[in-house]
C-alpha positions in Angstrom: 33.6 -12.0 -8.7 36.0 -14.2 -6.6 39.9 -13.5 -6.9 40.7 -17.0 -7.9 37.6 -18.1 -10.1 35.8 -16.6 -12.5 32.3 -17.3 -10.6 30.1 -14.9 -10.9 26.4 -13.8 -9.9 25.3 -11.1 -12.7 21.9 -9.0 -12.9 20.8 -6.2 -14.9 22.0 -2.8 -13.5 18.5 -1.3 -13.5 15.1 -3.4 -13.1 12.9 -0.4 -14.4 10.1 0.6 -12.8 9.2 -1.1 -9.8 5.3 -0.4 -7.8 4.1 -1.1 -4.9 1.0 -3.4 -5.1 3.1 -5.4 -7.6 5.4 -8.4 -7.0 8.7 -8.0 -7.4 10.1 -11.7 -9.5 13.8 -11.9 -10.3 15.7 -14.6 -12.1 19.3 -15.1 -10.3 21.9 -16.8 -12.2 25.5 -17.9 -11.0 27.7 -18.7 -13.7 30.9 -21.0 -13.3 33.0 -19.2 -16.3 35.9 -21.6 -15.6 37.2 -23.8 -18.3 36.3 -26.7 -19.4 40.3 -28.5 -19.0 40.6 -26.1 -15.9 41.8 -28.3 -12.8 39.4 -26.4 -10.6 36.1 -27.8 -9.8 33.0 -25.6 -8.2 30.3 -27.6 -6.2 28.1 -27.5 -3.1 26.5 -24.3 -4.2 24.2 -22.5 -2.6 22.1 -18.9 -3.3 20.7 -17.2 -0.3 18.7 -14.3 -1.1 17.0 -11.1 1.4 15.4 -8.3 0.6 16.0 -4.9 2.6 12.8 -2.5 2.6 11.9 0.2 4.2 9.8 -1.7 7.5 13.3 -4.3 7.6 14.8 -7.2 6.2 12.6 -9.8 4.5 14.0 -13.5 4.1 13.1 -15.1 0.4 12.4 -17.6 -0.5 14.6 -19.2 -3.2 12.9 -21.5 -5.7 13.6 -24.4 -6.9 14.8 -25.2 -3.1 17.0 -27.8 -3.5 17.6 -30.0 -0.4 21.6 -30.3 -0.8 24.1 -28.0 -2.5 24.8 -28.9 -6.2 28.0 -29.0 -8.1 28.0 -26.4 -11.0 30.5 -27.6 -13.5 32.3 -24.9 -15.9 30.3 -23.1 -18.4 27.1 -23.5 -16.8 24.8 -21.9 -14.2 22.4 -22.3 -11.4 19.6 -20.3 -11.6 17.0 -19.5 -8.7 13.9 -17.5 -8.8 13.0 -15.0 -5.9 9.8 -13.1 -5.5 8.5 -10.7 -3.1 5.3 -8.7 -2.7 5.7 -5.0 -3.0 4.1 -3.8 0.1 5.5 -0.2 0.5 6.7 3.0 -1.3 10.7 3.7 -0.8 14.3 2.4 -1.7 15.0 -1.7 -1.6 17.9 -3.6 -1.8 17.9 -6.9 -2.5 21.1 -9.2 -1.0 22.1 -12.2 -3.0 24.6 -14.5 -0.9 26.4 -17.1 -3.0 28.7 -19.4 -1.2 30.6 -22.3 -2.9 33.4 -25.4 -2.6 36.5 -24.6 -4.7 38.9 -27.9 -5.2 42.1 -28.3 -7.4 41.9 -31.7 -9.1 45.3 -33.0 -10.4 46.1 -34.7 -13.0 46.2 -38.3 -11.7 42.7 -37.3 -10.5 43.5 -36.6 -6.8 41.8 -33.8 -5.1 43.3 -31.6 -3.1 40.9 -30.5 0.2 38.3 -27.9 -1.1 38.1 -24.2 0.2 34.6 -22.8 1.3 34.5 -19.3 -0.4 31.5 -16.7 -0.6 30.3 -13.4 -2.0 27.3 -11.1 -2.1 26.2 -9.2 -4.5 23.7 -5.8 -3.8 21.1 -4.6 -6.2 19.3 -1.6 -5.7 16.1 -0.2 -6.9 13.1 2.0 -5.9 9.5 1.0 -4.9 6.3 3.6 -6.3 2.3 4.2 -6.7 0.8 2.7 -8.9 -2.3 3.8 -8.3 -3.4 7.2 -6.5 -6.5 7.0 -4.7 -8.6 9.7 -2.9 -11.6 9.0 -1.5 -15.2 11.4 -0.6 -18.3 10.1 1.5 -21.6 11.7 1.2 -25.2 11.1 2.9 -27.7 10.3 1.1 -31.7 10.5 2.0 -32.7 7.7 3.9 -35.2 5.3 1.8 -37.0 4.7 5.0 -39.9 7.0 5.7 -39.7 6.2 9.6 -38.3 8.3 12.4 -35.1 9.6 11.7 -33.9 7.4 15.3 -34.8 4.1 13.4 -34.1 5.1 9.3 -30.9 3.1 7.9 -28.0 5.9 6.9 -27.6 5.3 3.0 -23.7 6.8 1.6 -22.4 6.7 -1.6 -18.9 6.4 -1.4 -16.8 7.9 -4.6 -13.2 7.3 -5.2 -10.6 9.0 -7.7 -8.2 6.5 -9.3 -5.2 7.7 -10.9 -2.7 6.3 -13.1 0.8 7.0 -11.5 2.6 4.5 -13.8 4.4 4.3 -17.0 2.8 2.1 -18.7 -0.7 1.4 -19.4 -2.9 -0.5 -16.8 -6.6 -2.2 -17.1 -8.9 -2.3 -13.7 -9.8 -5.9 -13.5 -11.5 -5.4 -10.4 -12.7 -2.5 -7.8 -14.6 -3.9 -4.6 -15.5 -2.1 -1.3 -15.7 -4.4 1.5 -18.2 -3.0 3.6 -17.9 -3.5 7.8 -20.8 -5.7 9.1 -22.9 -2.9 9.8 -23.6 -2.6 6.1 -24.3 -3.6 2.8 -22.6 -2.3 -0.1 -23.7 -2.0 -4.1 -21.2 -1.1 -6.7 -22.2 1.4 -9.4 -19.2 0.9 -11.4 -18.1 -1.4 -14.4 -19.4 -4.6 -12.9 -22.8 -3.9 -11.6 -25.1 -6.2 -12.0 -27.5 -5.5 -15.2 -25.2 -4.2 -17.3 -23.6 -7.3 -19.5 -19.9 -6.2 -19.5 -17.6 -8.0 -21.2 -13.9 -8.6 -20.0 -12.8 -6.1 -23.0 -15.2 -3.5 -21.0 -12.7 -3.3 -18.2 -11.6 0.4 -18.3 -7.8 0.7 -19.0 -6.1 3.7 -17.7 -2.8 5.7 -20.0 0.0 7.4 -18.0 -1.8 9.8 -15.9 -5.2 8.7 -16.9 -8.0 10.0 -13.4 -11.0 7.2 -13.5 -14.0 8.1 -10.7 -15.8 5.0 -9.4 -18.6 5.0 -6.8 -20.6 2.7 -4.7 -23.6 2.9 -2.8 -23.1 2.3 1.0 -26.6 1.0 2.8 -27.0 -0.1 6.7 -28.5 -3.0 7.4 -31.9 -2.8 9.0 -31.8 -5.5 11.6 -27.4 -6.2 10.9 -24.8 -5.2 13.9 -24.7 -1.4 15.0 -22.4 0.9 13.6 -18.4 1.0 14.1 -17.9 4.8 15.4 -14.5 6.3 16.1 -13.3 8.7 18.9 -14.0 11.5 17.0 -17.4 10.3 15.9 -16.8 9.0 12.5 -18.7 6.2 11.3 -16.7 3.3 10.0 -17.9 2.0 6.1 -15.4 -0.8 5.4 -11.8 -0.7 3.1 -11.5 -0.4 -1.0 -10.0 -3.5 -2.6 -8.3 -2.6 -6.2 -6.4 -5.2 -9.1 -5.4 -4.0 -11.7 -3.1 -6.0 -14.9 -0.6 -3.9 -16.6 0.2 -4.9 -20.6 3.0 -7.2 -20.3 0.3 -9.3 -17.7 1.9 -8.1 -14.6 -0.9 -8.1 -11.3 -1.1 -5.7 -8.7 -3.1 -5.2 -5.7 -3.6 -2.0 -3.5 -6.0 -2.0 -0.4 -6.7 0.9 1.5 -7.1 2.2 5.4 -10.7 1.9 6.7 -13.0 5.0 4.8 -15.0 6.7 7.1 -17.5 9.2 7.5 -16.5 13.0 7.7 -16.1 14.1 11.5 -18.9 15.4 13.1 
């Protein structure tokens, strides 16, 4: 709040719960609470809004992006969306600039020069897991009856999904994306054969533990195998969505899974 206007930028004191995978969407509203025979008038307006996580400060951007400033005459608002993609665990701030013309108007409709004021405003609210995973690679037999030198290494990859939210959630997808050594087959909700239905999407309470697998396959005549330092073998990355009740989509994607070390 200004000392000579009653302008003023207003959010809720808490946003509730706030996950990472999610994106973060905010309403702004700046509200010229002047009167209507006042001899003050508010114009070129502008919101600027940042958001300050954890890695560093993030510039958003503001929509509808007007090209010009607008005037904002008393008793209503201007009101700007912001989103921004969740991205990491941890304390946020989000920093809403609002800047302004203020110019006295007299009577005989002369205006007097306008002064340039501004204020920011600081909201605060903490980033969590949605989703826990934890992940376990076993060997399976090979399918080939070959030498072991030339067999193709079959895994099955299984992954242990928990519910770290306070609210409801339903998987809408689980996919492993497999490096190009390999071919991967899900053995979950949506493999192939089965008919599911959208309703057959498994929704997870508060707290709920879900175990999903998929069958991890080299390819016979495909690239060699990606191998780290320490000998692990490199099977590809988990891709999870999920949609809570109130239609809200989050995404979570994992570090390359490997084998265990030999």
């Amino acid at each position: 709040m200004t000392d000579n206007i009653s302008f003023a930028l207003t959010l809720p004191p808490a946003f509730g719960s706030a996950y990472v995978g999610e994106t973060f969407s905010c309403t702004l509203c700046a509200n010229n609470e002047l009167s209507a025979d006042s001899e003050r008038q508010v114009t070129s307006v502008r919101v600027d809004a940042e958001m300050h996580a954890p890695s560093g400060i993030n510039t958003l951007e503001v929509s509808p992006a007007d090209q010009e400033a607008v005037k904002v005459d008393p008793g209503e608002s201007l009101q700007k969306i912001v989103r921004f993609e969740l991205r990491e665990e941890g304390n946020h701030t989000l920093a809403v600039n609002v800047s302004y013309s203020e110019t006295t108007v007299s009577k005989d409709q002369s205006a007097s020069s306008g002064r340039v004021r501004t204020f920011r405003k600081l909201y605060q609210f903490v980033a969590r897991p949605c989703l826990g995973v934890r992940t376990k690679v076993s060997i399976l037999p090979s399918a080939d009856s070959g030498d072991s030198q030339s067999r193709a290494a079959r895994y099955a990859l299984e992954a242990q999904l928990e519910n770290f939210a306070d609210g409801t959630i339903t998987l809408e997808t689980a996919t492993l994306n497999p490096k190009p050594a390999f071919i991967s087959t899900s053995l979950n909700w949506d493999a192939k054969g089965l008919g599911m239905r959208h309703s057959d999407k498994p929704s997870m309470a508060p707290r709920d533990v879900l175990q999903i697998a998929f069958q991890v396959e080299q390819q016979k005549d495909g690239p060699g195998k990606e191998v780290t330092k320490d000998g692990r073998t490199l099977l590809g990355n988990l891709d999870i969505q999920w949609m809570t009740v109130m239609g809200d989509r989050g995404f979570l994607s994992t570090g390359w899974l490997t084998t265990k070390k030999k």
